[in-house]
SEGU-279148 format. One record per atom (N, C-alpha, C): residue number from 0; residue in three letters; x negated, z, y; atom name. Coordinates in nm, 3 decimals. Example, Ala and Ser with C-alpha at 12.3 -4.5 7.8 and 13.67 -1.06 7.14 Angstrom:
2
{finu 0,'ALA',{-1.319,0.780,-0.569},'N'} {finu 0,'ALA',{-1.230,0.780,-0.450},'CA'} {finu 0,'ALA',{-1.320,0.780,-0.330},'C'} {finu 1,'SER',{-1.285,0.708,-0.225},'N'} {finu 1,'SER',{-1.367,0.714,-0.106},'CA'} {finu 1,'SER',{-1.290,0.787,0.003},'C'} 
This chain:
75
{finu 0,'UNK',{-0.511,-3.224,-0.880},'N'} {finu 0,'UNK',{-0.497,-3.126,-0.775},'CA'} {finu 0,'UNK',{-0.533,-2.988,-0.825},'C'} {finu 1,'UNK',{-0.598,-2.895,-0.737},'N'} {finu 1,'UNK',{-0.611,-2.801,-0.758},'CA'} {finu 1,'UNK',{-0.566,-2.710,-0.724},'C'} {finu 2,'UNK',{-0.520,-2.599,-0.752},'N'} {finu 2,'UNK',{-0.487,-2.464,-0.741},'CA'} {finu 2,'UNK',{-0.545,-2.343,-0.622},'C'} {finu 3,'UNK',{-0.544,-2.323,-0.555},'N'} {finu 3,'UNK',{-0.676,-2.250,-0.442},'CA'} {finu 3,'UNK',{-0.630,-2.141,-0.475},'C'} {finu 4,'UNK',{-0.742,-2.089,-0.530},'N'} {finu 4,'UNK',{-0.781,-1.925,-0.567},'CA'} {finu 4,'UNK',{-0.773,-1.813,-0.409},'C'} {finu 5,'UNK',{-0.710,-1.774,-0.435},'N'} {finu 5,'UNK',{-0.662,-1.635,-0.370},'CA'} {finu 5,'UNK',{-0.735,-1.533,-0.375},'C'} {finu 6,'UNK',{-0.899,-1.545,-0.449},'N'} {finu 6,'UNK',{-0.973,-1.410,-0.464},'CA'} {finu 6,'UNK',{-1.069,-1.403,-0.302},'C'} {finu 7,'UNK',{-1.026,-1.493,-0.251},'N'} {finu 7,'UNK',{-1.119,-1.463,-0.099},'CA'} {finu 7,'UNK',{-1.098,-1.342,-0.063},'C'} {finu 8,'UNK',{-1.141,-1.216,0.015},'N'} {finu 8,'UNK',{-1.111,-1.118,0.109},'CA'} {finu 8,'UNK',{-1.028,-1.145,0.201},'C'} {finu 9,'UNK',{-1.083,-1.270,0.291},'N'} {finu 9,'UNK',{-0.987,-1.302,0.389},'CA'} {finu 9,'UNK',{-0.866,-1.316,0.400},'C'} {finu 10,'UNK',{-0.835,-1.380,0.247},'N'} {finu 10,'UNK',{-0.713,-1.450,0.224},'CA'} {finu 10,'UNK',{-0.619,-1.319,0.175},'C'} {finu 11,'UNK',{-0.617,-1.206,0.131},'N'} {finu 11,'UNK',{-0.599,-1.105,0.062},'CA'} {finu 11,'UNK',{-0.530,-1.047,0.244},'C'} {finu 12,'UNK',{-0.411,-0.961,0.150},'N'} {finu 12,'UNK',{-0.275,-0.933,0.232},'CA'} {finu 12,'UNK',{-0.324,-0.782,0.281},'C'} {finu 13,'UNK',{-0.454,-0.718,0.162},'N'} {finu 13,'UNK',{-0.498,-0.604,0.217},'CA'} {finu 13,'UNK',{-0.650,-0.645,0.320},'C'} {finu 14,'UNK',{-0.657,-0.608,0.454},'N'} {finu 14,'UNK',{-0.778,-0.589,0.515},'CA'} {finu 14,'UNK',{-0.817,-0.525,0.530},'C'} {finu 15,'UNK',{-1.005,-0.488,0.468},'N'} {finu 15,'UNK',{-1.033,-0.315,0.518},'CA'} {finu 15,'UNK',{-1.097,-0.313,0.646},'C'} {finu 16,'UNK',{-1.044,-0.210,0.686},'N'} {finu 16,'UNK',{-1.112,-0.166,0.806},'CA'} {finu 16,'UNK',{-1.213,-0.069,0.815},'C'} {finu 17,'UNK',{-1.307,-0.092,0.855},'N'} {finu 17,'UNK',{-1.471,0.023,0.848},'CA'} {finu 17,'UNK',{-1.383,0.157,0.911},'C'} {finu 18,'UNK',{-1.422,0.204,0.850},'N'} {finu 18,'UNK',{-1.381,0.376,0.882},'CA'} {finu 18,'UNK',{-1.443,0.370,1.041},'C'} {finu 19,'UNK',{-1.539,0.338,1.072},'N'} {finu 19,'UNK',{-1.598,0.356,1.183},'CA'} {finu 19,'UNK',{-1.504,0.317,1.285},'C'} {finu 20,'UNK',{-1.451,0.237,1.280},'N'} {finu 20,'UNK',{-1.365,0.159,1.419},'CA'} {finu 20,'UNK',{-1.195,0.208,1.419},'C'} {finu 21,'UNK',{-1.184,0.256,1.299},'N'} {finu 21,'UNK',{-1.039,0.399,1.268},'CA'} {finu 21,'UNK',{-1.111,0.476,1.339},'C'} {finu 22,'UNK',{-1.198,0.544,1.325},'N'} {finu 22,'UNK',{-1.254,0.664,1.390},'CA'} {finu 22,'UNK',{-1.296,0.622,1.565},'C'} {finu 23,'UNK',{-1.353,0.542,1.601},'N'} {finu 23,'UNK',{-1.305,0.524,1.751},'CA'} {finu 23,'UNK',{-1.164,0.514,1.786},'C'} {finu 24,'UNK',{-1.089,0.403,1.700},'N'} {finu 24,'UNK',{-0.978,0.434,1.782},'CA'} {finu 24,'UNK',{-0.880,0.563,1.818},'C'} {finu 25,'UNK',{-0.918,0.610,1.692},'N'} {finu 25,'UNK',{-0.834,0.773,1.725},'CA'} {finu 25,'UNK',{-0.883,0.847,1.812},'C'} {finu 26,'UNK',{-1.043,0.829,1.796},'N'} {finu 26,'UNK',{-1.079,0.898,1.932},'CA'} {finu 26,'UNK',{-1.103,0.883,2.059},'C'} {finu 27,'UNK',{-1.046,0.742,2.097},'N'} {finu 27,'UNK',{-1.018,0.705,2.225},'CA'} {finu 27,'UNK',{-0.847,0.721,2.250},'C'} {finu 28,'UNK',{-0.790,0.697,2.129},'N'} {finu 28,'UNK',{-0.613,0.764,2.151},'CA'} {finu 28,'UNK',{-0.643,0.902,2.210},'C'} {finu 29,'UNK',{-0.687,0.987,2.155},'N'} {finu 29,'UNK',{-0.723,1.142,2.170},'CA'} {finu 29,'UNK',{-0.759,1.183,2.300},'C'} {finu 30,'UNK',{-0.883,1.079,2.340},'N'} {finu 30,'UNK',{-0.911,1.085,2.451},'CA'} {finu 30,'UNK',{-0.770,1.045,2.548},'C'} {finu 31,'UNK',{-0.682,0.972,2.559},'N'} {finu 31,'UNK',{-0.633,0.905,2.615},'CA'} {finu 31,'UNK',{-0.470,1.038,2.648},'C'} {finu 32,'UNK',{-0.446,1.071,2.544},'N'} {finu 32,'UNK',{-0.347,1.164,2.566},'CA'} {finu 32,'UNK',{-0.433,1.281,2.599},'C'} {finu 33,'UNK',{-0.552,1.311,2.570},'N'} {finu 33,'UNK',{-0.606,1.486,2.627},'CA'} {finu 33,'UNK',{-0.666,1.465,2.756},'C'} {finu 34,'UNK',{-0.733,1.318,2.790},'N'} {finu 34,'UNK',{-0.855,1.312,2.919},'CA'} {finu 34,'UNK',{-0.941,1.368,2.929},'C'} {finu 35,'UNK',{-0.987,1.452,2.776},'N'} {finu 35,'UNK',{-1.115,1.468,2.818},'CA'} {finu 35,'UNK',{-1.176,1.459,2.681},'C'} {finu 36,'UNK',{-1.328,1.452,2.653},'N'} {finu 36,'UNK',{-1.349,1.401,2.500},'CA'} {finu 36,'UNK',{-1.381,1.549,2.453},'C'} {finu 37,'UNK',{-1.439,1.661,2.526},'N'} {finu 37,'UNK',{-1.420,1.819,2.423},'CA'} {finu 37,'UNK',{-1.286,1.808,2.323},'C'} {finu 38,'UNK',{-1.159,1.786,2.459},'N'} {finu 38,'UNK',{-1.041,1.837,2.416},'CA'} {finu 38,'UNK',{-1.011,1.716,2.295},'C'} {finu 39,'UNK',{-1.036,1.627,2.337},'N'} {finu 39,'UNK',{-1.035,1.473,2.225},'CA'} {finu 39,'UNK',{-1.075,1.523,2.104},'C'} {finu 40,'UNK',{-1.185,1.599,2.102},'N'} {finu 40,'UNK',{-1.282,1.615,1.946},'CA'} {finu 40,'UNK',{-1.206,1.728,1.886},'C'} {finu 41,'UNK',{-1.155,1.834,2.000},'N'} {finu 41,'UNK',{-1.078,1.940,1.898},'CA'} {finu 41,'UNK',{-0.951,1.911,1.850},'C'} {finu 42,'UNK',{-0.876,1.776,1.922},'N'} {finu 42,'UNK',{-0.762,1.793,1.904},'CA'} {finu 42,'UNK',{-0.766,1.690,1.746},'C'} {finu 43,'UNK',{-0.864,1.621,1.751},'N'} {finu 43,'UNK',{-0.901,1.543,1.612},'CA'} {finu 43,'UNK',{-0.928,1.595,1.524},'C'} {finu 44,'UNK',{-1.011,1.739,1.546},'N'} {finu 44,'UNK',{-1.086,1.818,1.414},'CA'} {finu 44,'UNK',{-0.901,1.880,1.395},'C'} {finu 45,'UNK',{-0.837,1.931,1.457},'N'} {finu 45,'UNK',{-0.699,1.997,1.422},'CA'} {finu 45,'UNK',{-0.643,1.929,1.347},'C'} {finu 46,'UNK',{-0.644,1.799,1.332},'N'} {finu 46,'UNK',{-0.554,1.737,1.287},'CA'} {finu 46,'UNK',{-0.587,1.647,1.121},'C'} {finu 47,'UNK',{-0.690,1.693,1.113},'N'} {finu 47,'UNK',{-0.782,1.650,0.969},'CA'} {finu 47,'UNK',{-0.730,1.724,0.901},'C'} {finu 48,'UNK',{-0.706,1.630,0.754},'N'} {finu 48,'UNK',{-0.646,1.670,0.633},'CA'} {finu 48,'UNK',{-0.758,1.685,0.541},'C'} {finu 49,'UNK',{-0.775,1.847,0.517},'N'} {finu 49,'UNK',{-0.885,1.835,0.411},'CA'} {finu 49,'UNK',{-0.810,1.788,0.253},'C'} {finu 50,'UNK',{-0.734,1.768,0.195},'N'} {finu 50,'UNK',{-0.673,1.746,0.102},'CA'} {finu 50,'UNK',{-0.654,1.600,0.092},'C'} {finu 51,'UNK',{-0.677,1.526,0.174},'N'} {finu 51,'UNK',{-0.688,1.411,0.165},'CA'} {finu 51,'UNK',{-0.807,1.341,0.100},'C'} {finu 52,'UNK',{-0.823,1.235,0.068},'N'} {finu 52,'UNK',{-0.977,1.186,0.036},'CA'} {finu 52,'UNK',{-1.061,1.136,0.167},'C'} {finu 53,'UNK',{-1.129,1.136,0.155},'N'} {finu 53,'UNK',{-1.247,1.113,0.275},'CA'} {finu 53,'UNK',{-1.224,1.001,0.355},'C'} {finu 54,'UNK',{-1.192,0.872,0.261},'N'} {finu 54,'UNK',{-1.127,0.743,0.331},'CA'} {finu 54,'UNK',{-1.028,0.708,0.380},'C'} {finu 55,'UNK',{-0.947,0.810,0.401},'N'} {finu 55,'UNK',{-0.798,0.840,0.462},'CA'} {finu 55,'UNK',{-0.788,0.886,0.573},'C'} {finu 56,'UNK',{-0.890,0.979,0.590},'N'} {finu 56,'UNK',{-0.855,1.091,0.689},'CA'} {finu 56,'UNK',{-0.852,1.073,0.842},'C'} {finu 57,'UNK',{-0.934,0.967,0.885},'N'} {finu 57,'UNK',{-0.917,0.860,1.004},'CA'} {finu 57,'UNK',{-0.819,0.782,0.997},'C'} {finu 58,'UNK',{-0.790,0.734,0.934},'N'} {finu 58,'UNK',{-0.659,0.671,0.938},'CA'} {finu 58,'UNK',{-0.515,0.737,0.930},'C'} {finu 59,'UNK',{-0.524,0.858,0.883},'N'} {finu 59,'UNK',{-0.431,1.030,0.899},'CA'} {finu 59,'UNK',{-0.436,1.081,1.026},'C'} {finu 60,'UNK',{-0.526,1.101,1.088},'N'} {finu 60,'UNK',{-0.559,1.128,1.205},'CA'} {finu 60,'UNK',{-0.493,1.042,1.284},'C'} {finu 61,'UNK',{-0.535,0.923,1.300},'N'} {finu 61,'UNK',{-0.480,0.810,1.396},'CA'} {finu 61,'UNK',{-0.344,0.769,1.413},'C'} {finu 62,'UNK',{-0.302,0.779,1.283},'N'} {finu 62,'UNK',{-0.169,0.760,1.259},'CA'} {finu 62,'UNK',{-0.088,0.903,1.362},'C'} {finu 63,'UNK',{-0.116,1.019,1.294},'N'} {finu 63,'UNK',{-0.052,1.111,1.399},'CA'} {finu 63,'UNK',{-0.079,1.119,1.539},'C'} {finu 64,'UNK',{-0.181,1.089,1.600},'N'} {finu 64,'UNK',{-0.266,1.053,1.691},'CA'} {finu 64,'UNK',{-0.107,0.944,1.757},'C'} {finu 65,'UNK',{-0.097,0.799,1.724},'N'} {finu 65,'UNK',{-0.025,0.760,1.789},'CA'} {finu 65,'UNK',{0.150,0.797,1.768},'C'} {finu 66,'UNK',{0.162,0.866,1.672},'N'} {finu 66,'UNK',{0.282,0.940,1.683},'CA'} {finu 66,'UNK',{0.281,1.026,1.820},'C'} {finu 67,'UNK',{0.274,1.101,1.808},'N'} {finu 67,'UNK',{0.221,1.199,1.917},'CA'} {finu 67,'UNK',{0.232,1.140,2.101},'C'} {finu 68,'UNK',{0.148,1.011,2.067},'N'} {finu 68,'UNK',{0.183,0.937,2.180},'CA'} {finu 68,'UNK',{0.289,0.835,2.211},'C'} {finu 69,'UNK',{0.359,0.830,2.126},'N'} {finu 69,'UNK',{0.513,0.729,2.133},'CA'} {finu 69,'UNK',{0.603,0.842,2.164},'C'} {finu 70,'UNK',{0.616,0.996,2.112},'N'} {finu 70,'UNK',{0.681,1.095,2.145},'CA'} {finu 70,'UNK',{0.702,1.121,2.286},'C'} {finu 71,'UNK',{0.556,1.099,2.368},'N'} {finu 71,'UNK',{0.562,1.169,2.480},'CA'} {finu 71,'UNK',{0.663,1.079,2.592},'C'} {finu 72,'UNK',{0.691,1.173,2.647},'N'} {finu 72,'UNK',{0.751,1.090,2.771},'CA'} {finu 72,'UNK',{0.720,1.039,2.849},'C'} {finu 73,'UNK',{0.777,0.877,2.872},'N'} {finu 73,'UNK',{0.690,0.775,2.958},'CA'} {finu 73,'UNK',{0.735,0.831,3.082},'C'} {finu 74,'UNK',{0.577,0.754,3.201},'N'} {finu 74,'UNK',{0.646,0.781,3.328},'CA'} {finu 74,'UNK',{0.612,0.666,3.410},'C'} 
């Protein structure tokens, strides 16, 4: 019997996600709490961490992004 190697990607507990599809989703969250995509793009550029590394910063964004929207009050 053999042993099954665990070096797959798939199989691995970390999944990456393309920066690209972090970066839509925040900017359809954005869109979604502002309704409009100007206000979407500024309220995203506000919220960028330049101190962060480059591969974070969508996922920094997004993260506060849905903070922001669990805060608000449902109606």
């Amino acid at each position: 019997m053999q042993k099954q190697n665990n070096s797959n990607p798939k199989n691995s507990s970390e999944v990456q996600v393309p920066q690209s599809l972090i970066l839509r989703d925040a900017m359809m969250t954005a869109y979604s709490l502002t309704g409009s995509l100007s206000a979407a793009t500024t309220l995203c550029s506000t919220l960028l961490d330049e101190e962060l590394p480059e591969q974070y910063q969508a996922s920094a964004v997004l993260t506060q992004l849905h903070h922001m929207a669990m805060t608000r009050p449902k109606h």
